[in-house]
C-alpha positions as CSV (number, residue, x, y, z in Angstrom):
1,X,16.1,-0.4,-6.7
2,X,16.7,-1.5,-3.0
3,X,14.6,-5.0,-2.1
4,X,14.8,-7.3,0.7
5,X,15.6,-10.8,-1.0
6,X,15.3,-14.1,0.6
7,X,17.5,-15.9,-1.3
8,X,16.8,-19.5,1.0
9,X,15.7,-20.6,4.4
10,X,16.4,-18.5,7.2
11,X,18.5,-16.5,4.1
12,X,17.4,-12.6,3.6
13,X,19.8,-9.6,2.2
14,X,19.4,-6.3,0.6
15,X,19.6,-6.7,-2.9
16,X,19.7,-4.2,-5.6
17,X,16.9,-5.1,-8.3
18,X,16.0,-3.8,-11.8
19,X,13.3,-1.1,-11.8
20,X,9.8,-2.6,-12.5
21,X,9.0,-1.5,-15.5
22,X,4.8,-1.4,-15.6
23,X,3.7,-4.0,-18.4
24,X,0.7,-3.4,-20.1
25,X,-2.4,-2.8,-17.9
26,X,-0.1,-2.3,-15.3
27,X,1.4,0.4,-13.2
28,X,4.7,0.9,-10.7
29,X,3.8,2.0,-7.7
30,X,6.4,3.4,-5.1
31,X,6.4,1.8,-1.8
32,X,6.0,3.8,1.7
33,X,4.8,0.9,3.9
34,X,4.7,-3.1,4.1
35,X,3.0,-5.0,6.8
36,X,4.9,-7.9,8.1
37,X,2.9,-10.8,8.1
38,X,3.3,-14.2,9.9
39,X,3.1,-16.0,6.2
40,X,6.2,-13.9,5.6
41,X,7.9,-15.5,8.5
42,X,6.9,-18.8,7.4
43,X,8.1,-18.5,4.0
44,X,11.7,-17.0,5.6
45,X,11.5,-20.2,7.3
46,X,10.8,-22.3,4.4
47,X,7.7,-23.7,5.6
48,X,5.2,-22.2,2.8
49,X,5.0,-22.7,-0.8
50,X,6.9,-20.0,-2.1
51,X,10.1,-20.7,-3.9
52,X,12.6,-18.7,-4.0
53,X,14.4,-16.2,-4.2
54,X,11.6,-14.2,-3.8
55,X,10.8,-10.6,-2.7
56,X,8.0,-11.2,0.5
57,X,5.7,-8.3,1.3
58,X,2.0,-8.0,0.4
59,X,0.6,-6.1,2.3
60,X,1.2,-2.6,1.3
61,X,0.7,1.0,0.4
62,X,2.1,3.8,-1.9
63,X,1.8,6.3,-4.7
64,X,1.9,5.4,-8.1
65,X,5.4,6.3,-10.1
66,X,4.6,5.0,-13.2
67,X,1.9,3.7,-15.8
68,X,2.1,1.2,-18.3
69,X,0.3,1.0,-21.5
70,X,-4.0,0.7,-21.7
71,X,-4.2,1.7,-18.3
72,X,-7.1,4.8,-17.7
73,X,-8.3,5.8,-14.5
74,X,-5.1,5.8,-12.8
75,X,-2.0,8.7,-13.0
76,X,1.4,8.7,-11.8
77,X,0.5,10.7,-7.7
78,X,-2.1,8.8,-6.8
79,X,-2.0,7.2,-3.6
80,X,-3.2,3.8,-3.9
81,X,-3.1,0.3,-2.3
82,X,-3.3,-3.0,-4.2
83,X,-4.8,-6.6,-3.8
84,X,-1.8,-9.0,-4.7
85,X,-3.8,-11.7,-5.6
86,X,-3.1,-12.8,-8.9
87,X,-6.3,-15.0,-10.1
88,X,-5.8,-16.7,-14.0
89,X,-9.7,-15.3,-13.9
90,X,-10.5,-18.4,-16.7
91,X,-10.4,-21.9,-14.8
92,X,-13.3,-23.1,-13.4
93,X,-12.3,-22.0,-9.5
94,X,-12.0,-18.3,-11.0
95,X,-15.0,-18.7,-12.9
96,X,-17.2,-19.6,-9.8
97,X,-16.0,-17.5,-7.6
98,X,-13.3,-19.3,-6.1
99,X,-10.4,-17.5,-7.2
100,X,-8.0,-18.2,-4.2
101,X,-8.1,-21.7,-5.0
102,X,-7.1,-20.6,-9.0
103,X,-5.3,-23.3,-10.9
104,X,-2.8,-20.7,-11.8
105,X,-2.9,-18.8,-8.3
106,X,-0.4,-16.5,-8.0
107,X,-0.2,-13.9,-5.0
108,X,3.0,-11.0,-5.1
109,X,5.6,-11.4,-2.0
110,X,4.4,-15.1,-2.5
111,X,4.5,-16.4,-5.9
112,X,6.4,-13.6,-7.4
113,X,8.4,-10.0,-5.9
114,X,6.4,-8.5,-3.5
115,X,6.1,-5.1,-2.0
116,X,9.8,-5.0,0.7
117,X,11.0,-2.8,-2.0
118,X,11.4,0.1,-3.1
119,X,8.8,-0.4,-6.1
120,X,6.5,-2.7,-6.8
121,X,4.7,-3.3,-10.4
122,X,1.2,-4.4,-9.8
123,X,-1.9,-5.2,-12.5
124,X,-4.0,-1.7,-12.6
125,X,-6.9,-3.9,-12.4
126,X,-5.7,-4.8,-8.9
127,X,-5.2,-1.1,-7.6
128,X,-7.6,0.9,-5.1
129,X,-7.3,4.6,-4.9
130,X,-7.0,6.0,-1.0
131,X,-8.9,8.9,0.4
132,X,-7.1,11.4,1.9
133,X,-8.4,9.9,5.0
134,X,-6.8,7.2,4.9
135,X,-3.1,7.2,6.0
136,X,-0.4,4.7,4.1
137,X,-0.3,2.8,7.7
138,X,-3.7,2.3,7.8
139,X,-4.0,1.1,3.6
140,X,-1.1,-1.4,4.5
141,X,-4.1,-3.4,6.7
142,X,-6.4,-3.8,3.9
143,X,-5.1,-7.0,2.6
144,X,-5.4,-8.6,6.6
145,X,-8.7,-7.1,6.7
146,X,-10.1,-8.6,3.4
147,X,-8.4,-12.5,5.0
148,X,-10.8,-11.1,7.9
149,X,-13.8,-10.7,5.0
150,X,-13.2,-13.7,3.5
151,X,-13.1,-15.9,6.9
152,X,-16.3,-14.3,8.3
153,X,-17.7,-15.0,4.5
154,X,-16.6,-18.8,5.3
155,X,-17.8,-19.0,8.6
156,X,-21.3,-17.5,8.1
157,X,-21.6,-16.2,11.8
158,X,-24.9,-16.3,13.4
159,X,-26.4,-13.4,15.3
160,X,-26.0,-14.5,19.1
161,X,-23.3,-17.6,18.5
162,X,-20.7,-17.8,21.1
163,X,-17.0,-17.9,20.3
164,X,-14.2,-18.8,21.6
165,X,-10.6,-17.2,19.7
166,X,-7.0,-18.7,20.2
167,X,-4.8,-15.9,19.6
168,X,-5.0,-12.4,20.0
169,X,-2.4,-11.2,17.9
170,X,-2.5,-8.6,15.4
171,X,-4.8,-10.4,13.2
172,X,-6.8,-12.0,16.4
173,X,-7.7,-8.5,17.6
174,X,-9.0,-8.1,13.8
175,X,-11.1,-10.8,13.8
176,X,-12.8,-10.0,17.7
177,X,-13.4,-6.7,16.1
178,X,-15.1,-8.5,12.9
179,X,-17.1,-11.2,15.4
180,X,-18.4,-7.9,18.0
181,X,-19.9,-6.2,15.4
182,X,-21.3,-9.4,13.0
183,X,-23.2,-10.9,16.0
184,X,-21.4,-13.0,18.6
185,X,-23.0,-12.6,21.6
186,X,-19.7,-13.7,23.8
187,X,-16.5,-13.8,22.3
188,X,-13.6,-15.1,24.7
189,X,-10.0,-14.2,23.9
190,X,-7.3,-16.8,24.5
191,X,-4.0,-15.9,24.5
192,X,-0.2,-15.9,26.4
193,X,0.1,-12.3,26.5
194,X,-1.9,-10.2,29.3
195,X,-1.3,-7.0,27.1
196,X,-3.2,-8.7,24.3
197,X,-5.7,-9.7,26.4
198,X,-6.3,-6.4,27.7
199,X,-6.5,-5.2,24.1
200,X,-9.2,-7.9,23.1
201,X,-11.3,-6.9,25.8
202,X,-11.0,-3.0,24.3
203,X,-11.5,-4.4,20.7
204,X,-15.1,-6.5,21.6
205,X,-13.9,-9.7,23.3
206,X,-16.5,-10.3,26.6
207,X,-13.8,-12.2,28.0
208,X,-9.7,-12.8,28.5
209,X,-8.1,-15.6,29.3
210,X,-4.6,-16.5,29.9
211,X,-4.0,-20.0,28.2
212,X,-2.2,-21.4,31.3
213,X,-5.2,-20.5,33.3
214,X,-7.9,-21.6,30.6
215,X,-9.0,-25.4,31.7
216,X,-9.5,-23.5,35.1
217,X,-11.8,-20.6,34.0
218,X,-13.4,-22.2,30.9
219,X,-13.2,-25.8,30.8
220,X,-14.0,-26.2,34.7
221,X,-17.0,-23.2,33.7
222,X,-20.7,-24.7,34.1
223,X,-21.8,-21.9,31.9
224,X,-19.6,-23.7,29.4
225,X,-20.4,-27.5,29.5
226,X,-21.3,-27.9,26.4
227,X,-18.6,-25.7,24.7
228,X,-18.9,-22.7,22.2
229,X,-20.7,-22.9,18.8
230,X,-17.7,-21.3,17.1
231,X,-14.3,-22.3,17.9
232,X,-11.5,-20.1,15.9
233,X,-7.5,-21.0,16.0
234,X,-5.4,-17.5,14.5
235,X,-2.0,-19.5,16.0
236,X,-1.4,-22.1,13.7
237,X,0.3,-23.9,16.8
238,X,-0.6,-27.5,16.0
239,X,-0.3,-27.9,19.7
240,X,-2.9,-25.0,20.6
241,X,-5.5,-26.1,17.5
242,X,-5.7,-29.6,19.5
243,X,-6.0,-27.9,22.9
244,X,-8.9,-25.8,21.0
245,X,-10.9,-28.7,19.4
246,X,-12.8,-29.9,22.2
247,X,-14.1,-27.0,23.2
248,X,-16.4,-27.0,19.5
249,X,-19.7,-27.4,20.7
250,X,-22.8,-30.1,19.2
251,X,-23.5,-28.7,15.8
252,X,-20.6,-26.1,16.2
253,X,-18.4,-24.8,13.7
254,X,-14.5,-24.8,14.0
255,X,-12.2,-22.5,11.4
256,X,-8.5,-22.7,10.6
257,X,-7.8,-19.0,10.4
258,X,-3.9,-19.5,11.2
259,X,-1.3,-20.2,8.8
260,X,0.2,-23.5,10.1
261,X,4.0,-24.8,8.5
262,X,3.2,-27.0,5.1
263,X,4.7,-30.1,7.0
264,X,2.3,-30.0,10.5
265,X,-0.4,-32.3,11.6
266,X,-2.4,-32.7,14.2
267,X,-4.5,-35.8,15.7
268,X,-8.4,-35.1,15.4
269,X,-11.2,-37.7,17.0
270,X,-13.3,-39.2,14.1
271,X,-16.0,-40.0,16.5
272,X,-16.2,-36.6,18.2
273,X,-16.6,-35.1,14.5
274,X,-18.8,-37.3,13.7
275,X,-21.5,-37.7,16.7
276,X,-21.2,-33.9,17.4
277,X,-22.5,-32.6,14.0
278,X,-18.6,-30.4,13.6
279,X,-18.3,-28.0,10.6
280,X,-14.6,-27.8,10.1
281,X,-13.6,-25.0,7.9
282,X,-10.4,-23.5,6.4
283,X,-10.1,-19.9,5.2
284,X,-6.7,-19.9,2.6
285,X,-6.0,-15.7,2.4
286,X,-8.5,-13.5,0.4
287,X,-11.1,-14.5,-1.8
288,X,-12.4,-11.0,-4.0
289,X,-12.9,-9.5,-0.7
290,X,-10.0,-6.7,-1.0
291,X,-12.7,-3.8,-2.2
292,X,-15.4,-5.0,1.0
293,X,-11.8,-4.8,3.4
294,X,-11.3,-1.1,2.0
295,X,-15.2,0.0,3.2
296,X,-14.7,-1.2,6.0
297,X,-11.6,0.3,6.9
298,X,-12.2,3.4,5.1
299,X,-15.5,3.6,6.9
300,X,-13.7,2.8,10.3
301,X,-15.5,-0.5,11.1
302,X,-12.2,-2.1,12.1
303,X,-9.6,0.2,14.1
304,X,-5.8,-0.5,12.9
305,X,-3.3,1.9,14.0
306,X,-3.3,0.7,17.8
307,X,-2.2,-2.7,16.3
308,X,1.3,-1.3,15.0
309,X,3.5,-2.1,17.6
310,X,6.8,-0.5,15.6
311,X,7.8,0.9,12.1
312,X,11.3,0.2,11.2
313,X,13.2,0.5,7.8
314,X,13.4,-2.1,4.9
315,X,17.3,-2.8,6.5
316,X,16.4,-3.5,10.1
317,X,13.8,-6.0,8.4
318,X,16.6,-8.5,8.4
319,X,17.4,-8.8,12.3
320,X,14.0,-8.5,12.6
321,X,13.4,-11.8,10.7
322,X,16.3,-13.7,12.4
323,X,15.3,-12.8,16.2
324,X,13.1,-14.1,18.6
325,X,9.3,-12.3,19.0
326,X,8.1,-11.0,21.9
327,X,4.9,-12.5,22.9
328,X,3.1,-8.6,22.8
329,X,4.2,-8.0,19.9
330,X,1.5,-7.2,17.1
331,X,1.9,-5.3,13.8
332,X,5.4,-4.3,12.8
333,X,5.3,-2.4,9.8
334,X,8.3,-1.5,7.4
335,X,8.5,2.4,6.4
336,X,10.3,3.6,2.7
């Protein structure tokens, strides 16, 4: 089969790969779309924890080609999606409900081949079946939207807080949608890109700011002297989390939604987190929250399909890697 391989740092090729053949409890699904993700950038750029080679892609859709042995329920046809986390489901962080922090954690397009292929073998256990509804575009979001899930399930929103959102990418407009209708009362959109902006505001955001202009129409703001009660960084710029630090309210909460390069750091006033009562919070990928991402997307709580800014094919997947991005760019997704 056809896969895109990176084979090293800032090293990707097409590769032909031995058909997956489905173990038992598993099945082989055939591949018709893959969400690029900003960790699959970082792990192209060596800056995650994969090791490689290793096929990337996990978010994805397709139709099952094959079943292994002990799987029921499931038949070659059926178009499915699948949670790659791989969770031991026997150490004590699996056994209290913390499986993304698993002793043996294990994701696919991460820890081992991932979905920019042309197949894909996947625990049955893992698979959810699609309405008819629900196109294969649209099933490749429901790994970002369960990340969504498992942040707001970290962040514990209360009705009426007031957030503030550094980047309004493709997986900031997610999370404005997720705030609008979980109870913010004001959520303000920061981000580089007017077009983004103008999609926030269309998504749920009550306000869009350009980042150059953001000391000037929120800093310099009465309304907000005393800062926002949620403060949320989707970048993973260590330069923009430090910009967006001190605008975390008394008692307010701060979450690390952005994947940031294994190596970065950033400078953080003891005394502030101290005498201002800061929550800080970190939300690492999906936590048993793929099945609550399908509901909500099947039940069209969170809109997608405006976020795809392109489809291209698994080859053009390799420039696309190696070149610069354009700040309005949002969901490129990979078609098979």
């Amino acid at each position: 089969m056809k896969a895109l391989v990176i084979e090293g740092a800032r090293q990707a090729a097409i590769r032909e790969l031995p058909y997956p053949e489905p173990g038992k409890n598993e099945v082989t699904i055939e591949v018709k779309r893959v969400g690029i993700c900003g960790t699959d950038l970082h792990i192209f750029e060596g800056e995650y924890l994969s090791h490689f080679p290793i096929v990337p892609g996990h978010e994805f859709s397709g139709v099952i080609h094959s079943v292994g042995e002990g799987v029921t329920g499931l038949h070659a046809g059926d178009r499915v999606s699948a949670d790659p986390s791989l969770f031991c489901g026997a150490c004590q962080f699996c056994l209290t409900q913390r499986g993304n922090h698993c002793e043996r954690w294990g994701a696919l397009g991460v820890t081992k081949n991932g979905s920019m292929a042309e197949y894909i073998a996947v625990p049955a256990a893992n698979v959810v079946k699609l309405p008819n509804s629900m196109g294969f575009d649209e099933a490749a979001f429901i790994e970002p939207v369960a990340c969504i899930v498992h942040a707001m399930n970290r962040l514990q929103l209360k009705v009426g807080s007031r957030v503030i959102l550094f980047g309004a990418g493709a997986m900031g407009q997610q999370l404005i949608q997720a705030l609008s209708v979980s109870g913010a009362s004001e959520v303000v959109a920061v981000d580089i890109s007017p077009g983004k902006l103008a999609m926030a505001l269309e998504n749920g955001a009550t306000k869009a700011v350009l980042s150059q202009r953001l000391a000037e129409e929120i800093k310099a703001d009465p309304q907000y002297r005393f800062g926002f009660d949620t403060v949320i960084d989707v970048t993973g710029i260590p330069a923009v989390i430090e910009t967006a630090m001190p605008y975390i309210g008394p008692a307010g909460t701060y979450l690390q939604f952005g994947v940031t390069p294994d190596h970065a750091s950033i400078r953080v006033n003891p005394f502030e987190l101290y005498h201002k009562d800061w929550t800080l919070l970190g939300s690492m990928a999906i936590n048993h929250t793929f099945i609550p991402a399908f509901h909500w997307l099947k039940e069209r709580r969170i809109q997608v399909k405006p976020l795809i800014s392109k489809t291209i094919s698994l080859e053009e997947a390799i420039p696309f890697f190696n070149e610069p991005k354009s700040p309005d760019l949002l969901k490129v997704q990979i078609e098979l």
